[in-house]
DSSP file (Angstrom, degrees, kcal/mol; ACC not computed):
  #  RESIDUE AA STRUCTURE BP1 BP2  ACC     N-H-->O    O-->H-N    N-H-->O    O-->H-N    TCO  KAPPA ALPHA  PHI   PSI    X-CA   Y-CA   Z-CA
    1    1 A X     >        0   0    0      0, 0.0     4,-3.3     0, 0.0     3,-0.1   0.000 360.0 360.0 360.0 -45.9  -62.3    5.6    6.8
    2    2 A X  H  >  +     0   0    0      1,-0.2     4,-2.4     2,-0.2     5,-0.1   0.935 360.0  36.9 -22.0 -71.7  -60.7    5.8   10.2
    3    3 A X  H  > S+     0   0    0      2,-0.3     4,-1.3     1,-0.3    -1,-0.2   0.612 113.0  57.6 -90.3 -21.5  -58.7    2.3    9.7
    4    4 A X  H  > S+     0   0    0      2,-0.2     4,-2.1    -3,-0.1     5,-0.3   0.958 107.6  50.7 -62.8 -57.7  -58.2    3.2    6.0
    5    5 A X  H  X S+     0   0    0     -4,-3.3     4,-2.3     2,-0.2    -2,-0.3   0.883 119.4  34.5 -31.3 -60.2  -56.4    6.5    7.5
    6    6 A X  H  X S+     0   0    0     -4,-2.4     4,-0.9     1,-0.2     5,-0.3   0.966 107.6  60.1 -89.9 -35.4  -54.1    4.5    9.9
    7    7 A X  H  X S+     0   0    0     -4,-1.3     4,-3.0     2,-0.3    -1,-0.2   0.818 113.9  42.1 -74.0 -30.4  -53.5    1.5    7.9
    8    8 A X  H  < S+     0   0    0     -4,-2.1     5,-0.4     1,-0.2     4,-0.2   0.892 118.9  49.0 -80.6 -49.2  -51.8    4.3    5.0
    9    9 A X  H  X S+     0   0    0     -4,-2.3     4,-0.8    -5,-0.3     3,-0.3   0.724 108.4  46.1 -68.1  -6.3  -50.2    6.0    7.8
   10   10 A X  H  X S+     0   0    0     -4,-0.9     4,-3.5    -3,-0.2     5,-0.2   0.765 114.9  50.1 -97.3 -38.4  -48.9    2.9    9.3
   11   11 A X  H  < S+     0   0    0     -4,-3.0    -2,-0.2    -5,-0.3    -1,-0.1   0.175 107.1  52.3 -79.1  41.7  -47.5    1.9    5.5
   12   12 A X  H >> S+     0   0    0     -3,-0.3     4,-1.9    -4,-0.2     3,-1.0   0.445 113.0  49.3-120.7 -55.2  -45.8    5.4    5.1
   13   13 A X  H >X S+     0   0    0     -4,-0.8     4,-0.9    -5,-0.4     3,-0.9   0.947 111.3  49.7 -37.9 -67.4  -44.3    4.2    8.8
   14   14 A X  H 3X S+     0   0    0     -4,-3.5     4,-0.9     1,-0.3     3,-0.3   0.723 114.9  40.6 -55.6 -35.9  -43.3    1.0    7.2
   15   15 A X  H <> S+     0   0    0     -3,-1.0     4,-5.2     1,-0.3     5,-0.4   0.918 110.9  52.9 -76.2 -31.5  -41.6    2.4    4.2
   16   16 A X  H <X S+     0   0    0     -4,-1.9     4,-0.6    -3,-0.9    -2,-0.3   0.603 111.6  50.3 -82.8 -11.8  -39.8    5.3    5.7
   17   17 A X  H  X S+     0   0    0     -4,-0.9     4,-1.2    -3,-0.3    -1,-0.4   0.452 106.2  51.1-115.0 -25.2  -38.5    2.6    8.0
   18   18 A X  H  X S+     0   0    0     -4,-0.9     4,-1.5    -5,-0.5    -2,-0.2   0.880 113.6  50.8 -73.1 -40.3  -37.5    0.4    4.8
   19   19 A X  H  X S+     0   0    0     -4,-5.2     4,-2.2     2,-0.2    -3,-0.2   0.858 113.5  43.9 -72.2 -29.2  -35.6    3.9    3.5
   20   20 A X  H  X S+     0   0    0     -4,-0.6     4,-1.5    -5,-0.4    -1,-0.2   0.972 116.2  44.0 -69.1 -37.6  -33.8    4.3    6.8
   21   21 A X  H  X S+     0   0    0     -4,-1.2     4,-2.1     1,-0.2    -1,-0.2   0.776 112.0  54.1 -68.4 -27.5  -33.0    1.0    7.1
   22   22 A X  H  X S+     0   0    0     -4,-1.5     4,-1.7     1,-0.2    -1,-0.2   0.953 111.8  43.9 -72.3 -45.1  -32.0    1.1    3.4
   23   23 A X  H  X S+     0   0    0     -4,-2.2     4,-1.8     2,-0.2     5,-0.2   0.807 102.7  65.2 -45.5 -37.0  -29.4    4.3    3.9
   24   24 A X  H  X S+     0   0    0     -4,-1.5     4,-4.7     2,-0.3     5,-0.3   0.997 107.1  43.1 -74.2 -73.5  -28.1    2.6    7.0
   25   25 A X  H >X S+     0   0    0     -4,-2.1     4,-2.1     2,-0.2     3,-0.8   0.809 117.8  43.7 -22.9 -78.4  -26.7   -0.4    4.2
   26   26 A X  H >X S+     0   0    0     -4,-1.7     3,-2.7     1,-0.3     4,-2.0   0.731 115.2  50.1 -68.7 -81.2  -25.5    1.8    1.9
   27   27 A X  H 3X S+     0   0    0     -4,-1.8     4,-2.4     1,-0.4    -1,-0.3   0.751 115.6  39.6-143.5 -62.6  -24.1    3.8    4.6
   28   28 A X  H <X S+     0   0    0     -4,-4.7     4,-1.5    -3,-0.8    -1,-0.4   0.951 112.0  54.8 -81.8 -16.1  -22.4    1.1    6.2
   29   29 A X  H <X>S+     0   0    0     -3,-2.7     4,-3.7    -4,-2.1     5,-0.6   0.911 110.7  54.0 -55.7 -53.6  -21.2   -0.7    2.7
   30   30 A X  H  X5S+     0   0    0     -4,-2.0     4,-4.1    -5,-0.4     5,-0.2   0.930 109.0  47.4 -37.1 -63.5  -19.6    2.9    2.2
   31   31 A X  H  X5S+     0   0    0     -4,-2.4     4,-2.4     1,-0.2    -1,-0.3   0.850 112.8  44.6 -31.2 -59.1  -17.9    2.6    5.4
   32   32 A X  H  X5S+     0   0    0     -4,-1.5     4,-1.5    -5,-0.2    -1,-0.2   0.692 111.8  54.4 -85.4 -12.3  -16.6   -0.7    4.8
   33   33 A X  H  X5S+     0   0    0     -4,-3.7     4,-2.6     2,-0.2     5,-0.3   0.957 112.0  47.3 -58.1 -71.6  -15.5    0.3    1.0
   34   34 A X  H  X<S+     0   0    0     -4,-4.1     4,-3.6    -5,-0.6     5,-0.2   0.848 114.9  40.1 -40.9 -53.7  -13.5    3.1    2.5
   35   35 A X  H >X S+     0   0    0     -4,-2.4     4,-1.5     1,-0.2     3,-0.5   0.900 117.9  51.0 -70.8 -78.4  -11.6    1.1    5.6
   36   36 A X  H 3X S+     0   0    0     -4,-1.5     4,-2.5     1,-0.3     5,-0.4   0.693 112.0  48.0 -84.9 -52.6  -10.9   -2.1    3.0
   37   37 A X  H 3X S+     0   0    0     -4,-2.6     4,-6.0     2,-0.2    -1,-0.3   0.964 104.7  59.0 -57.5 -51.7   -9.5    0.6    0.6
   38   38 A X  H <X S+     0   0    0     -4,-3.6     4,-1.8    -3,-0.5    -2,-0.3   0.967 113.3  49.3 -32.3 -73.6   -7.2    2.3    3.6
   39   39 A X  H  X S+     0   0    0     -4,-1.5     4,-2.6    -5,-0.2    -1,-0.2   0.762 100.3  48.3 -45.2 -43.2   -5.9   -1.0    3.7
   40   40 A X  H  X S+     0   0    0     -4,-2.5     4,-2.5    -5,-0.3     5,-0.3   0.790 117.2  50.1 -70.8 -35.4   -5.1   -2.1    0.7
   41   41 A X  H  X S+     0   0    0     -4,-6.0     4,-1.7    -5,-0.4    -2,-0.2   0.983 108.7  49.6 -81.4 -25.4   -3.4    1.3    0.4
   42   42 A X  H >X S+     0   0    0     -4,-1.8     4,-1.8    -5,-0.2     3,-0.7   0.990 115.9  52.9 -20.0 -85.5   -1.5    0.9    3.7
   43   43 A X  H 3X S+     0   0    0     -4,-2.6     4,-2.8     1,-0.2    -2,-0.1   0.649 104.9  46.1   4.6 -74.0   -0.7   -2.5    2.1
   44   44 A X  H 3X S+     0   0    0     -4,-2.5     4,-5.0     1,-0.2    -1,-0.2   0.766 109.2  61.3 -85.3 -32.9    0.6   -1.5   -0.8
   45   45 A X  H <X S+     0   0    0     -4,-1.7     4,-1.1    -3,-0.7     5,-0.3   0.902 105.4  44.2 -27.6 -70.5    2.8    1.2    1.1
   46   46 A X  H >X S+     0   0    0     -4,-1.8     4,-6.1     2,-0.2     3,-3.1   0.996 112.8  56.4 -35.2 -76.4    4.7   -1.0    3.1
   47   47 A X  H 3X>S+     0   0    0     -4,-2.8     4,-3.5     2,-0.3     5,-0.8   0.895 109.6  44.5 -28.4 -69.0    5.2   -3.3   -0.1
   48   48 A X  H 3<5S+     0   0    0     -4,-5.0    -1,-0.3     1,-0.3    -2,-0.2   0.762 112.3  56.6 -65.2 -13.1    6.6   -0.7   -2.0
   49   49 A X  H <X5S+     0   0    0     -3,-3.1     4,-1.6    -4,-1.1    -2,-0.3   0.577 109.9  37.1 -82.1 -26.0    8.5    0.2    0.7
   50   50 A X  H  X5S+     0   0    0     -4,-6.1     4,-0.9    -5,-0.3    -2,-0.2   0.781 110.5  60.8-102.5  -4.5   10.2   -2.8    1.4
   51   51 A X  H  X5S+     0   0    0     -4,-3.5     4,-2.6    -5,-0.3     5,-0.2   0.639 110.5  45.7 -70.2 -25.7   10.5   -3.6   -2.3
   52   52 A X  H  ><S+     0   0    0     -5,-0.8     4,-1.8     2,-0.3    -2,-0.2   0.898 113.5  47.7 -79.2 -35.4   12.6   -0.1   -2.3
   53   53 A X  H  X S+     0   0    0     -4,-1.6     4,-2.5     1,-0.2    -1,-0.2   0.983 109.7  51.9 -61.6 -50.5   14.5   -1.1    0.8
   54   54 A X  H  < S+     0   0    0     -4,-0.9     4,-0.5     2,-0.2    -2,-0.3   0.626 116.6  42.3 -51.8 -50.8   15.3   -4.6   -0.9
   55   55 A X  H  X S+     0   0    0     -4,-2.6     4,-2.1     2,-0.2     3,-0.4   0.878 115.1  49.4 -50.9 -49.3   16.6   -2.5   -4.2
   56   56 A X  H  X S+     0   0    0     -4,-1.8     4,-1.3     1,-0.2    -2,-0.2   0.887 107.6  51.6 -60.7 -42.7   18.4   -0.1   -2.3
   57   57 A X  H  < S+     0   0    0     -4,-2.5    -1,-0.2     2,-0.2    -2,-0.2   0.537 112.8  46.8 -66.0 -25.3   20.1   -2.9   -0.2
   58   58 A X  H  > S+     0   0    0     -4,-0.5     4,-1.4    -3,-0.4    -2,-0.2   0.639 111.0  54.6 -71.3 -51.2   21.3   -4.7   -3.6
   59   59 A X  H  < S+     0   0    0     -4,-2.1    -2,-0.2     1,-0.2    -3,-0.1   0.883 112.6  43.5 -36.3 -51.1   22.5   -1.3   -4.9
   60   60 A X  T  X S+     0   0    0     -4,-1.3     4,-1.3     2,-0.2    -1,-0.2   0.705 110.2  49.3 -87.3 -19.0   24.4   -0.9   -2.1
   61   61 A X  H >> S+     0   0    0      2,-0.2     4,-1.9     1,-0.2     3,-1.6   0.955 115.3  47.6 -83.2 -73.3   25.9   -4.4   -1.7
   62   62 A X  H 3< S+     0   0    0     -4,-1.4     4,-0.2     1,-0.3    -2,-0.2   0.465 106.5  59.4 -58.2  -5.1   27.1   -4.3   -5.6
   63   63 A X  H 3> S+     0   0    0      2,-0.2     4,-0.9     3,-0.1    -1,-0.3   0.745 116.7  33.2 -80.7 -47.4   28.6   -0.6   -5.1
   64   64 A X  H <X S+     0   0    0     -3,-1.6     4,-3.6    -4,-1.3    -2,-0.2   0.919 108.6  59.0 -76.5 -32.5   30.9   -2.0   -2.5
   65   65 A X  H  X S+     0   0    0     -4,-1.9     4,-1.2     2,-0.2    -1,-0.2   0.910 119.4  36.3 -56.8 -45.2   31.3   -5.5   -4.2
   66   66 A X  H >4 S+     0   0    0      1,-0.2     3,-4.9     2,-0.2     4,-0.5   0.740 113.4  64.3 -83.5 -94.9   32.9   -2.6   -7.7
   67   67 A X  H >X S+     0   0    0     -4,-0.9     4,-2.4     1,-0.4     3,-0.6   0.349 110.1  30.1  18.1 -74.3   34.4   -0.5   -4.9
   68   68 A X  H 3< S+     0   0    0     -4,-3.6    -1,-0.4     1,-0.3    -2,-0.2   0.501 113.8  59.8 -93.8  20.8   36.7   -3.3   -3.8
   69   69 A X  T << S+     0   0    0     -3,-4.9    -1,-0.3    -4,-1.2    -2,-0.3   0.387 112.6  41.9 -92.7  -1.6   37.0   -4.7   -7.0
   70   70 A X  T <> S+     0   0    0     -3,-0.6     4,-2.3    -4,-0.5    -2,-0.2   0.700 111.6  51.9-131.1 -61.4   38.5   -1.2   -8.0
   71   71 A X  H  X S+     0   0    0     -4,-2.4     4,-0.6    -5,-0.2    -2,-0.1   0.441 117.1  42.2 -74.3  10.6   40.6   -0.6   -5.0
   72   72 A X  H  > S+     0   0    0     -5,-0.1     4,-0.8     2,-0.1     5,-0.2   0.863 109.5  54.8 -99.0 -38.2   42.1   -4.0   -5.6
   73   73 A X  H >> S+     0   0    0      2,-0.2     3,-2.9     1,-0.2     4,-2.4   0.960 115.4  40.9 -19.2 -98.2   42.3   -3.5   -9.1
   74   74 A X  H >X S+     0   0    0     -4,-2.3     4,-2.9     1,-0.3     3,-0.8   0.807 110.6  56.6 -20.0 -58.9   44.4   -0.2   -8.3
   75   75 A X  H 3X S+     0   0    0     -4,-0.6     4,-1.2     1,-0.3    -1,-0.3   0.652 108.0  48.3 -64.1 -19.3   46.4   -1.7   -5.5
   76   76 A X  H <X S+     0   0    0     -3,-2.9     4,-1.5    -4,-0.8    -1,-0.3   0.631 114.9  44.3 -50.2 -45.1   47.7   -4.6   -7.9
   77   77 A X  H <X S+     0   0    0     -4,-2.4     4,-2.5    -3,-0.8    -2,-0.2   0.838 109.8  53.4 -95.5 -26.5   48.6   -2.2  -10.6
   78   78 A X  H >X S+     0   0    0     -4,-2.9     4,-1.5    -5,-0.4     3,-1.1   0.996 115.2  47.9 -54.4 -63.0   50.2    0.2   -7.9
   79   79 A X  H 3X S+     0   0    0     -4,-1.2     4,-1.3     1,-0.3    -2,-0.2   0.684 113.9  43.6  14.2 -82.8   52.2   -3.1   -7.0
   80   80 A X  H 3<>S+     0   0    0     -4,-1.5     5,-1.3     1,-0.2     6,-0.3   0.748 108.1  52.4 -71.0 -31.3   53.0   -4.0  -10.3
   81   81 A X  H <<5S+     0   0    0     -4,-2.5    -2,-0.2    -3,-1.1    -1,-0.2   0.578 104.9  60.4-104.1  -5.2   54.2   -0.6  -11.6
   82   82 A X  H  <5S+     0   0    0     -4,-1.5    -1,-0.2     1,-0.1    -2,-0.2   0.989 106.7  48.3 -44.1 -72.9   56.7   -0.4   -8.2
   83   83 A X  T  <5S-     0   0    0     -4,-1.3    -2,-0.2     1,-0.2    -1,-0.1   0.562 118.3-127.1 -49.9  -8.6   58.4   -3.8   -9.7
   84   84 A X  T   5S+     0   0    0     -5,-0.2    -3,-0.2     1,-0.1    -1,-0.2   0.847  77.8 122.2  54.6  22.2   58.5   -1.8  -13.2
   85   85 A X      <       0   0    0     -5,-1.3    -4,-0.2     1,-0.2    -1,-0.1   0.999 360.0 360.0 -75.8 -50.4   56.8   -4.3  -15.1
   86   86 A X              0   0    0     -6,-0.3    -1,-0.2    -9,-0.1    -5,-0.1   0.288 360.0 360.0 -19.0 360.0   54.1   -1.7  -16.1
């Protein structure tokens, strides 16, 4: 009865040691979810920020590109309307 007694107490050890070990997984999958997700959102940060610089930076180029297409425009018609052809 003795060795029936420890052999259930030693497989109560043996599970409770399968459940720690089992949390420990989950526990460290959890971990690795979370940091792999930080990253990808990090990631995706940058990206959208340097697709947004990369817009902005086109925006800005083609504002100056009408800009002097506009003050040369004008300055041609100022030009012309000296000469009185206008």
């Amino acid at each position: 009865m003795a060795a029936e007694a420890y052999s259930q107490h030693e497989e109560a050890k043996r599970e409770q040691q399968k459940l720690d070990i089992s949390r420990d997984i989950q526990k460290q999958f959890q971990d690795i979810s979370t940091n792999i997700k930080s990253q990808i959102d990090e990631q995706r940060l940058e990206f959208e920020q340097q697709i947004y610089d990369d817009i902005q930076s086109l925006i800005e180029h083609e504002r100056q590109g009408r800009e002097f297409t506009i003050s040369t425009a004008s300055g041609n018609y100022e030009r012309l309307s000296i000469f009185g052809t206008i």
